[in-house]
C-alpha positions in Angstrom: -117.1 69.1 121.1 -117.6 70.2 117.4 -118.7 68.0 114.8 -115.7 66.3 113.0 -116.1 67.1 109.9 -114.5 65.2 107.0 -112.2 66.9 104.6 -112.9 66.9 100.8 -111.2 68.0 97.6 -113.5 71.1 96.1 -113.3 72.5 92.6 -113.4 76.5 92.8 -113.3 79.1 90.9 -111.5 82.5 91.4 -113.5 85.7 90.9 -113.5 88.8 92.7 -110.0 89.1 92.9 -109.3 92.5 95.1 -105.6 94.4 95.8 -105.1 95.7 100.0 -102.1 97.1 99.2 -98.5 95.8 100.6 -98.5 92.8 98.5 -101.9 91.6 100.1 -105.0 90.3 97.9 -108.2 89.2 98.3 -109.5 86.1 96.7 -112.9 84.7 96.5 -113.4 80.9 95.9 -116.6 80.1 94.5 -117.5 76.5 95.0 -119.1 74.5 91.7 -123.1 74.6 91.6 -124.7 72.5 94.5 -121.8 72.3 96.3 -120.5 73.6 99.6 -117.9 73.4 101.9 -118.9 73.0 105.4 -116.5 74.6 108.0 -115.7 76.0 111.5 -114.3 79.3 111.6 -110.9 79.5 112.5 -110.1 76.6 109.9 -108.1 76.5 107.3 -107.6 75.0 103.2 -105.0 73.6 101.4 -104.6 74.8 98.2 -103.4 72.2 95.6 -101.2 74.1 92.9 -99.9 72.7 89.9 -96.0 73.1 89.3 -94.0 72.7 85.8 -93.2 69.4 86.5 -96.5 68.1 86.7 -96.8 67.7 90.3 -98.7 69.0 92.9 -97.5 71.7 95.6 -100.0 72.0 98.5 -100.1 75.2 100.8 -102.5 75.8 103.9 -104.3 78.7 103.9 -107.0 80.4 106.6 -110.3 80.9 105.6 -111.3 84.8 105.5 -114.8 84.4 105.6 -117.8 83.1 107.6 -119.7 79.5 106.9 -122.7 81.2 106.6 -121.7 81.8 103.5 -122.4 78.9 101.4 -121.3 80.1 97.6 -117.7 80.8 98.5 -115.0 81.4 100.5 -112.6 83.7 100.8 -108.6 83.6 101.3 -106.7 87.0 101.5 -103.2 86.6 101.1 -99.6 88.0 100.8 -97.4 87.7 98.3 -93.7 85.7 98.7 -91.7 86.9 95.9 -89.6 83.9 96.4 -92.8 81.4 97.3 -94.0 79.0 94.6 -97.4 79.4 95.1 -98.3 83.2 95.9 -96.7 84.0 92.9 -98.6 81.7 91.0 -101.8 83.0 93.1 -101.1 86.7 91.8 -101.3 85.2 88.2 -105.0 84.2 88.4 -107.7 86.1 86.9 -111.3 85.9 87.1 -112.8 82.7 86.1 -109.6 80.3 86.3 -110.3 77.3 88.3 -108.1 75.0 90.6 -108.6 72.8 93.2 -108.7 73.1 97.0 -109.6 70.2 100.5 -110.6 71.1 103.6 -111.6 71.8 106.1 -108.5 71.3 108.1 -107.0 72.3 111.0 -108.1 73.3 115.3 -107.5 76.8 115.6 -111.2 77.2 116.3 -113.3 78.3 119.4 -115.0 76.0 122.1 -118.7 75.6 120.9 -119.4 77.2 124.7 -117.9 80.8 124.8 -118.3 82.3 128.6 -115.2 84.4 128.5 -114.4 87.8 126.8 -112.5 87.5 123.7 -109.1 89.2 122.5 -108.1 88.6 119.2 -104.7 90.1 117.9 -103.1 89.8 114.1 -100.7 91.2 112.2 -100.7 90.9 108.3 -102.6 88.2 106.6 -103.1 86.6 110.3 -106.1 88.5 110.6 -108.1 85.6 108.0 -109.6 83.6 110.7 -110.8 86.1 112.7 -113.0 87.3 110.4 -114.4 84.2 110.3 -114.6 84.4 114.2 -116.0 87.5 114.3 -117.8 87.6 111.2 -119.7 84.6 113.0 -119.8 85.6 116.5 -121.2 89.2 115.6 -124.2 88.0 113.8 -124.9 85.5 115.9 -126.2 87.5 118.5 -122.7 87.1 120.9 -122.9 88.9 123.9 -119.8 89.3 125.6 -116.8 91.5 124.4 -115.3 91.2 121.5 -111.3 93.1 121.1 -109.7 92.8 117.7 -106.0 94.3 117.9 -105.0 94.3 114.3 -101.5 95.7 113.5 -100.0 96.6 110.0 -97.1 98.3 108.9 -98.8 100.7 106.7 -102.1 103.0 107.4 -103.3 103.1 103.7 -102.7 99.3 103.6 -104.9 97.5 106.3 -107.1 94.7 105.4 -110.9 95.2 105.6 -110.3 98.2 107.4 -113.7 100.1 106.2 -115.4 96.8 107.4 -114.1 96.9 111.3 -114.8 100.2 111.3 -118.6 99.2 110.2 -119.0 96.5 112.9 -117.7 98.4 115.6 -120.7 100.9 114.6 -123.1 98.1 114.5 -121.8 96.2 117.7 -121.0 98.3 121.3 -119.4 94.6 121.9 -116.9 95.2 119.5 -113.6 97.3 119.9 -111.5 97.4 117.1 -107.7 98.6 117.9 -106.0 99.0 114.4 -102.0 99.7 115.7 -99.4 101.0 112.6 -96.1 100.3 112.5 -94.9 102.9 109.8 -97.8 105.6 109.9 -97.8 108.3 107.5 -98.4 111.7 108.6 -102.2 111.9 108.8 -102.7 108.6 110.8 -104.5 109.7 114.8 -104.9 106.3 115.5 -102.0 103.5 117.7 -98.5 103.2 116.3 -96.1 100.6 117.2 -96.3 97.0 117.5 -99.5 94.7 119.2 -97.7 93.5 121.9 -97.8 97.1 123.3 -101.4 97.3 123.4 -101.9 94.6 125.6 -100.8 96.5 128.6 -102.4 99.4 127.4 -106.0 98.0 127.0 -106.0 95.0 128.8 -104.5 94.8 132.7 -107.6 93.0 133.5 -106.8 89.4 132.5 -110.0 87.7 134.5 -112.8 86.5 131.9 -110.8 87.2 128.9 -109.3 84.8 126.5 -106.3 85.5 123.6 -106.1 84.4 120.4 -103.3 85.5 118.5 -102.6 84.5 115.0 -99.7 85.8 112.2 -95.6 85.0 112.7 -93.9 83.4 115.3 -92.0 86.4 116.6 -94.9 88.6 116.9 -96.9 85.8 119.1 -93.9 85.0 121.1 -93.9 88.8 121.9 -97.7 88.8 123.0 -97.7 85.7 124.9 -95.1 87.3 126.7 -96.8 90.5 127.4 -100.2 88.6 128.1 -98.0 86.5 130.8 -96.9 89.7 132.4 -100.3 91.1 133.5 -101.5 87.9 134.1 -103.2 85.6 131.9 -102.8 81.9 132.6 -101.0 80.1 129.6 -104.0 78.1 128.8 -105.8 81.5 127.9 -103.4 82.6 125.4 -104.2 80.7 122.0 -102.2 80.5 119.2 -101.5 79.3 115.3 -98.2 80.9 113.5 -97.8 81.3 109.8 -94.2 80.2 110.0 
């Protein structure tokens, strides 16, 4: 079992602020000198946000990056117009400072991994597999690694020049970008994930699911993964909504 470890309230501050396109930023959190927040990947932080009134409006967030790094962690996230705190998010600039606690949450994988592994996201759902696989990669992993990734736009996709640079580096590592509203010069998948699960994966035996992003799009791949053949207990999940 992993080691339980107990949440804490962090001081950060924001640098390194980046725009994906589609409403989607990058944030890096950078933790106060000698100080570092210990995680597994997969986990999440809540995000304590002042309001106007004085109090304080908590919202969970995945963790974008690996616990090898020990400086800072990153968050990318979407904007909600109509949301109290990703508004207030796409306010910050370098150098202000708030308060986060973690590590919470279970969406993580079993310390003993002899199974395949399928990861599928769409949107800002992709943040804890790149803690996943920014993890598993480095660490020497042997077995296969899928990562379907779906967006609606093909200028727009998260960390795209950085799947595209691990599947280089690792033959273990199949990255399946799918666009839902391609422009003209995309060659790659269209349409939705749960598509692609037919398509690449009719072979359920020694493969495991994760899927990760809203709860529509992971009823639809649990549905597909059911069809050819994977036993509940290997389809994984955690919904943003």
């Amino acid at each position: 079992m992993p080691v339980k470890i107990t949440p804490q309230v962090f001081d950060i501050t924001v640098r390194n602020i980046k725009d994906l396109g589609n409403e989607t930023k990058h944030f890096e959190l950078f933790y106060d000198s000698g100080k570092c927040m210990e995680f597994i990947p997969g986990q999440f932080v809540s995000v304590l946000c002042p309001d106007e009134s004085g109090k304080t409006i908590r919202r969970a967030y995945s963790i974008a990056s690996p616990p090898a790094l020990k400086d800072h962690l990153d968050l990318c996230l979407k904007l909600v117009p109509t949301g109290k705190v990703t508004p207030w998010f796409w306010a910050l600039k370098d150098g202000d400072r708030f308060q986060i606690h973690g590590p919470l949450g279970k969406f993580i994988l079993p310390d003993t991994i002899d199974f395949d592994i399928i990861f599928v996201a769409t949107g800002t759902g992709i943040a804890p597999f790149r803690s996943m696989i920014q993890t598993l990669l480095p660490a020497g992993f042997k077995g296969k690694i899928w990562l379907v990734f779906g967006v609606r736009y093909d200028n727009s996709i998260p960390y795209h020049n950085e799947w595209l640079d691990l599947a280089k580096k690792y033959s273990n590592f199949t990255y399946i970008p799918t666009i839902s509203r391609p422009g003209p010069d995309w060659k790659g998948e269209t349409g939705y994930v749960q598509t692609k699960i037919e398509k690449y994966f009719t072979d359920a035996s020694g493969k495991q699911v994760y899927i990760c992003g809203l709860n529509q799009m992971i009823q639809s791949v649990q549905e597909a993964c059911f069809k050819v053949g994977f036993p509940k207990e290997k389809v994984i999940f955690e919904r943003y909504d």
